[in-house]
N, C-alpha and C positions, 0 to 999 in steps of 0.2 A: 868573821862575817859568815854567819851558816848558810847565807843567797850564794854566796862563792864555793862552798865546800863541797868535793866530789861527791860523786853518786856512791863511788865506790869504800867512803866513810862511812864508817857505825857510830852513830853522835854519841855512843857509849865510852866509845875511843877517845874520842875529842873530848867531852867534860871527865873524862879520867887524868887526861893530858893536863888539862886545866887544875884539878882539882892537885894533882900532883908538882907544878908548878907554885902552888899558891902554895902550900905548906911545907913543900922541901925544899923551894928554892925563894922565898918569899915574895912572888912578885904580884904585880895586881895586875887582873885578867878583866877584859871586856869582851863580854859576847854581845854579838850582834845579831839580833833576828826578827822575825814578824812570827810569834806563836802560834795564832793561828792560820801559818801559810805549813807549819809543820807535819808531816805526812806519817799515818797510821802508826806505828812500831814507834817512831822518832818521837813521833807527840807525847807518848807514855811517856819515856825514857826521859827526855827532854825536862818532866814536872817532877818525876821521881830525883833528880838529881839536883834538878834548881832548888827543893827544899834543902837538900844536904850542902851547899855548894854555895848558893848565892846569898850574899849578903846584903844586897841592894839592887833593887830594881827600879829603872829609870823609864816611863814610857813618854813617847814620843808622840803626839798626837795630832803635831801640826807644825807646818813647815817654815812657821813665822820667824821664829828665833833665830834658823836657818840663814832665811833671807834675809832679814833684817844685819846679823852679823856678813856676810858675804857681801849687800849691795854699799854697805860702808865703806869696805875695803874699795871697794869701787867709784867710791864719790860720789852715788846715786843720792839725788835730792828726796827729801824725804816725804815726800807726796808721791811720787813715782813708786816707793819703796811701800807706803800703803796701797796703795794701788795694787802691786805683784801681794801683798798679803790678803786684799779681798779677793784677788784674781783666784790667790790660793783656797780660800775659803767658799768659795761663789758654788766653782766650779768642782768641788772636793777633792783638788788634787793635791796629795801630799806624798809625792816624789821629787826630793830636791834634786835629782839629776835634771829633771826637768828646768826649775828655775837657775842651776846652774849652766845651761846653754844660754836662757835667754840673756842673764847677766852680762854674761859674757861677750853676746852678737852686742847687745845694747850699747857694751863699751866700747865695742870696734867700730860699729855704725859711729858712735859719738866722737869719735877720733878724729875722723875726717872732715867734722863739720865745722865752721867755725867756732871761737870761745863763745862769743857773745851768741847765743839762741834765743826766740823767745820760749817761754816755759811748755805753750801749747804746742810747739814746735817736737822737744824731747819728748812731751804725755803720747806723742801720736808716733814718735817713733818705739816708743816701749809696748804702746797697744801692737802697732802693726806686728811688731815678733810677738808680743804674748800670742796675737790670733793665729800667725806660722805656723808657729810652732804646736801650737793647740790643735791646728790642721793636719800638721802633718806626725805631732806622735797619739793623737786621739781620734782622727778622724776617722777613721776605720769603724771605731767603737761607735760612735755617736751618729754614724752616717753624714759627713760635715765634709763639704770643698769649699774650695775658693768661691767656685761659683752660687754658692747659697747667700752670701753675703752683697745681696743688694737689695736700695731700696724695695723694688716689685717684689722682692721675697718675703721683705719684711711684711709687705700688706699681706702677703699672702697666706703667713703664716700666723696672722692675727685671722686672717678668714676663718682661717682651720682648726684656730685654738680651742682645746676642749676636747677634739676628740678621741685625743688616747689621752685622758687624764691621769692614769695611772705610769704616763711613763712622764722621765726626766726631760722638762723645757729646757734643755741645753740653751737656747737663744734666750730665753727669758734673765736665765744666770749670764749670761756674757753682757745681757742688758744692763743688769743690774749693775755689773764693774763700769761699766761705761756706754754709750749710746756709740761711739765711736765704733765699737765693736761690731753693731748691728746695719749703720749707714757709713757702708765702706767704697770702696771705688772710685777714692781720692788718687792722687799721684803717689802718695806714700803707698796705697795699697798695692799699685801698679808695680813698683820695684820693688817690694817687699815679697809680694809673689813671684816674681820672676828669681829673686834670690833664691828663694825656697828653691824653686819647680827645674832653676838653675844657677848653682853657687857663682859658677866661672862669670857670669853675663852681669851683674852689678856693675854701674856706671856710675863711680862714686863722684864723677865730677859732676850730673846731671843731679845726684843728692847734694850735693855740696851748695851747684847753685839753687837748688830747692829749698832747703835753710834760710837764706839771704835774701829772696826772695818775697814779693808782695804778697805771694800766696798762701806764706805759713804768716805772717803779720798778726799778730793776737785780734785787730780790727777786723780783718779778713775769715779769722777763723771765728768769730762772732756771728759772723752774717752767716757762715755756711752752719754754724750751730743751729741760728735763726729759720736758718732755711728747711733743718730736720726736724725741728719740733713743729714747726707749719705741717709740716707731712702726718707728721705723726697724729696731727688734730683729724685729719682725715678718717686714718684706721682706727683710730681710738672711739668713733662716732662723736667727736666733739667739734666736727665742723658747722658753721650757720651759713647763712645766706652772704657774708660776708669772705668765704673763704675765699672764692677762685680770687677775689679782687687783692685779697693779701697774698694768697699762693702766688699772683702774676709778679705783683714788685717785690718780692723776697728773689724769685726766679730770676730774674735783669740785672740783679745784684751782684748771682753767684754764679749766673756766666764766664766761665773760662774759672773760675776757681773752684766748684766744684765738679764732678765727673760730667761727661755727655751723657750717658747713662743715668743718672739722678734726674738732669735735666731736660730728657728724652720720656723720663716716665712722669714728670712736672706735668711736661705738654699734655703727655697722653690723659692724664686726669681731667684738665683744662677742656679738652675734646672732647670727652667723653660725658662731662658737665653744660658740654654746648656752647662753650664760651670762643668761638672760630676764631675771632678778632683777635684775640689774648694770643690764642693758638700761631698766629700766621706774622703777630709782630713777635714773637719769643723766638720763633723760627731763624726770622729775614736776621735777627739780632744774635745768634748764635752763628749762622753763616758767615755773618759779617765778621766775627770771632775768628772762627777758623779759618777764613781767609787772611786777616789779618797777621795770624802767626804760625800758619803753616809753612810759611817759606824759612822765616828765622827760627821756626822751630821743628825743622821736619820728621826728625827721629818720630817726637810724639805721638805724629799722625799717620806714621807708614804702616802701622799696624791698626788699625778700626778696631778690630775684635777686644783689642786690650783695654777697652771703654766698657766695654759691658756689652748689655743691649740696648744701642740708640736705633734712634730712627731710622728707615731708611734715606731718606732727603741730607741727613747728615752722613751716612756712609757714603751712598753714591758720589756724593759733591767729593771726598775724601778719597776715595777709590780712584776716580775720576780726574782726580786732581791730577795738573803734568806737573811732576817733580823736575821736569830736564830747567821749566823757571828758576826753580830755587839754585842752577848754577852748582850742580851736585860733582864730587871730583869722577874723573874719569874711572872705567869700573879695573879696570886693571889696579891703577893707584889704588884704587878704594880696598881691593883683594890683597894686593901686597901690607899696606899698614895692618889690615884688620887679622888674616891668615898667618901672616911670613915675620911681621915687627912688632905685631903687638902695639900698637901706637896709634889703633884708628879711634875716627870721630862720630859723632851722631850723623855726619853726610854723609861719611864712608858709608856706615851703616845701611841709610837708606838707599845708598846709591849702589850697593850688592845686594838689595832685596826688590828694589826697581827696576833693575837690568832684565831684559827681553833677552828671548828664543837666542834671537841672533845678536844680540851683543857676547851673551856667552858662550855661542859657538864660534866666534873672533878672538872670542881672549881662549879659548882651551886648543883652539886648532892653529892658530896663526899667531897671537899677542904673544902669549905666555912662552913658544918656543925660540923667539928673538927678542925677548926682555933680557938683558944679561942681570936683572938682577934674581932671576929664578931659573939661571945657571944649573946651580944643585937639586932643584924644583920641577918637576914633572905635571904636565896638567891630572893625571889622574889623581895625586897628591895632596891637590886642593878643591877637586872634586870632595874625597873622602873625608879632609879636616873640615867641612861644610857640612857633613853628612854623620859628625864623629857624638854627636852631642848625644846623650842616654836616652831623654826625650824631646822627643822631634816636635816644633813647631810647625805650626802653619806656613812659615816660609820654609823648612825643611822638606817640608811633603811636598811641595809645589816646586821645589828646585829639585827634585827627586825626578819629579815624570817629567819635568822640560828635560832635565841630563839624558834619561831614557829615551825623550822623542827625538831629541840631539844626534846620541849615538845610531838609533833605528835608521836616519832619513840617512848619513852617513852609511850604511851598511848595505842601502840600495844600490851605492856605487858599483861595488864588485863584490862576488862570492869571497874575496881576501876579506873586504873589508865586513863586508855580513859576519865570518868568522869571529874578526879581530874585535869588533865593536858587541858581539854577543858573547864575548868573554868577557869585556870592560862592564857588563850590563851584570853578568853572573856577579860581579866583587863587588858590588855595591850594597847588598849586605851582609856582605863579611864583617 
């Protein structure tokens, strides 16, 4: 494999070696390379020898074969398997390391879910890592995040179409493998991203009950299909006189299954076409939504930002919302399962990202030092296993300056404590 071969090789050495093997010791030789990735002096040498030396040359043009033999082994249905071959073709990528991760995540996501799926169920979890992973080993290249992939971008970027026509429509190629790709901001996207952005934090029992679930139901995902091609009549200039009255009942439909954010930029169309009425009953009907499962489902909602961009009337309500209703466990238990056992839940969760000023300065000055189960456990300890993640979220950074304003008002006490608490302040990012 000449990608692997030191710098400090003379490829003259190597196809000697070769050519020396194959005639005195009779064996058969594979080289591996991309000719024209071959570099000044090497490229000569490289053509001069292959005439002398090779007896057959095999090129590789495309990573079908690849995939196709690989996702077999894996049990991949054979729609899924076309699928990664247009993905491959779409977007011209023909690196099978590539399609070797996603194989791979696709089978372990698949592991955990029930046997029985419906099909639309699997198609959207092999989209959501195709687009991961296309995020995070292309993105760079192509200038592509998570955050490009929503509806208002899509208009957006139909606005704008045309004006570097000479470069690559990346979105238009990801369209073409699937619409899925382009009207994202589903649930699946939500942990799919956060997988990527953070491996550890996957909550396979909230995918698990996700599968099973009314909201991947083939019926369900029809409506929400129904729901993007409605949008897309918009930007495409194929909407009449008749749209906002189809945009309003396609919307009523896909409340709560598909994103606040899809349904956030609905309304705004709605508004912006004059339609108030449409506007203020889509509203009253989405709140009523989140009111109805933000207490059984609170993980979902403790975070607003991971919607996208919705509304404000739907953040605030959200924001605003008392979680202490939803009977969330006490924050020390919530600390010990999530930090100390490993063992927490979607209410732990919320219930160490809900805790106040002074709930946390009870559990790190008073709780945690006569808890005997954090005996071995220091508050500083789980100050920093809170703090330990590569990249910091929005509750990271905000539990960062409360810990700091924590420590400062403590340091007012006494020139000891000024000391002791602006050392605790220095190691916070160590």
């Amino acid at each position: 494999d000449f990608e692997r071969m030191s710098n400090k090789l003379d490829i003259k050495d190597v196809m000697g070696l070769a050519n020396q093997l194959k005639l005195e010791k009779n064996c058969q030789i594979i080289l591996i390379l991309d000719e024209d990735k071959a570099e000044g002096g090497n490229k000569k040498k490289y053509a001069e020898y292959k005439e002398k030396l090779i007896d057959e040359t095999i090129k590789i043009t495309s990573v079908e074969p690849l995939i196709r033999s690989k996702a077999k082994e894996a049990d991949i249905d054979q729609p899924l398997v076309d699928l990664m071959v247009k993905f491959a073709d779409e977007l011209d990528i023909h690196n099978f390391r590539f399609f070797q991760k996603v194989i791979k995540l696709y089978k372990q996501f698949r592991e955990q879910l029930p046997e029985e799926v419906a099909y639309s169920t699997t198609e959207i979890i092999l989209i959501r890592i195709l687009q991961g992973y296309f995020i995070e080993d292309f993105g760079t290249i192509y200038e592509v995040s998570w955050n490009d992939f929503t509806l208002k971008n899509a208009v957006r970027r139909r606005i704008d179409k045309g004006k570097e026509k000479d470069e690559k429509d990346i979105f238009l190629c990801l369209e073409k493998v699937s619409s899925r790709l382009i009207y994202s901001e589903d649930e699946w996207f939500i942990h799919f991203k956060q997988w990527v952005n953070q491996p550890d934090y996957t909550d396979y029992e909230v995918l698990r009950a996700l599968a099973k679930s009314e909201l991947i139901s083939e019926e369900n995902n029809k409506l929400t299909e129904k729901f993007h091609q409605t949008t897309k009549k918009f930007w495409s200039l194929q909407a009449d006189e008749n749209f906002p009255t189809e945009l309003y009942e396609i919307t009523k439909k896909v409340i709560g299954l598909d994103s606040l954010g899809n349904i956030s930029f609905a309304i705004k169309l709605l508004e912006m076409l004059g339609h108030q009425e449409k506007v203020d009953n889509l509203e009253n009907l989405t709140i009523e939504w989140i009111n109805e499962k933000i207490i059984t489902d609170c993980r979902r909602f403790s975070q607003a930002e991971s919607w996208g961009e919705i509304r404000d009337n739907f953040k605030n309500y959200i924001d605003n919302f008392d979680f202490n209703l939803a009977t969330l466990p006490a924050l020390i238990d919530a600390v010990f399962k999530k930090y100390i056992n490993g063992a927490w839940s979607n209410e732990d969760e919320v219930s160490v990202e809900k805790a106040n000023k002074k709930q946390w300065e009870d559990l790190l000055f008073i709780q945690i030092p006569q808890d005997e189960r954090f005996n071995d456990i220091n508050s500083s300890y789980i100050v920093t296993k809170i703090l330990e993640r590569p990249t910091a979220s929005k509750f990271e950074l905000s539990f960062r300056k409360m810990i700091v304003e924590i420590y400062e008002e403590k340091g007012k006490e006494s020139e000891f404590y000024k000391n002791y608490m602006d050392y605790l302040i220095s190691r916070l990012d160590e």
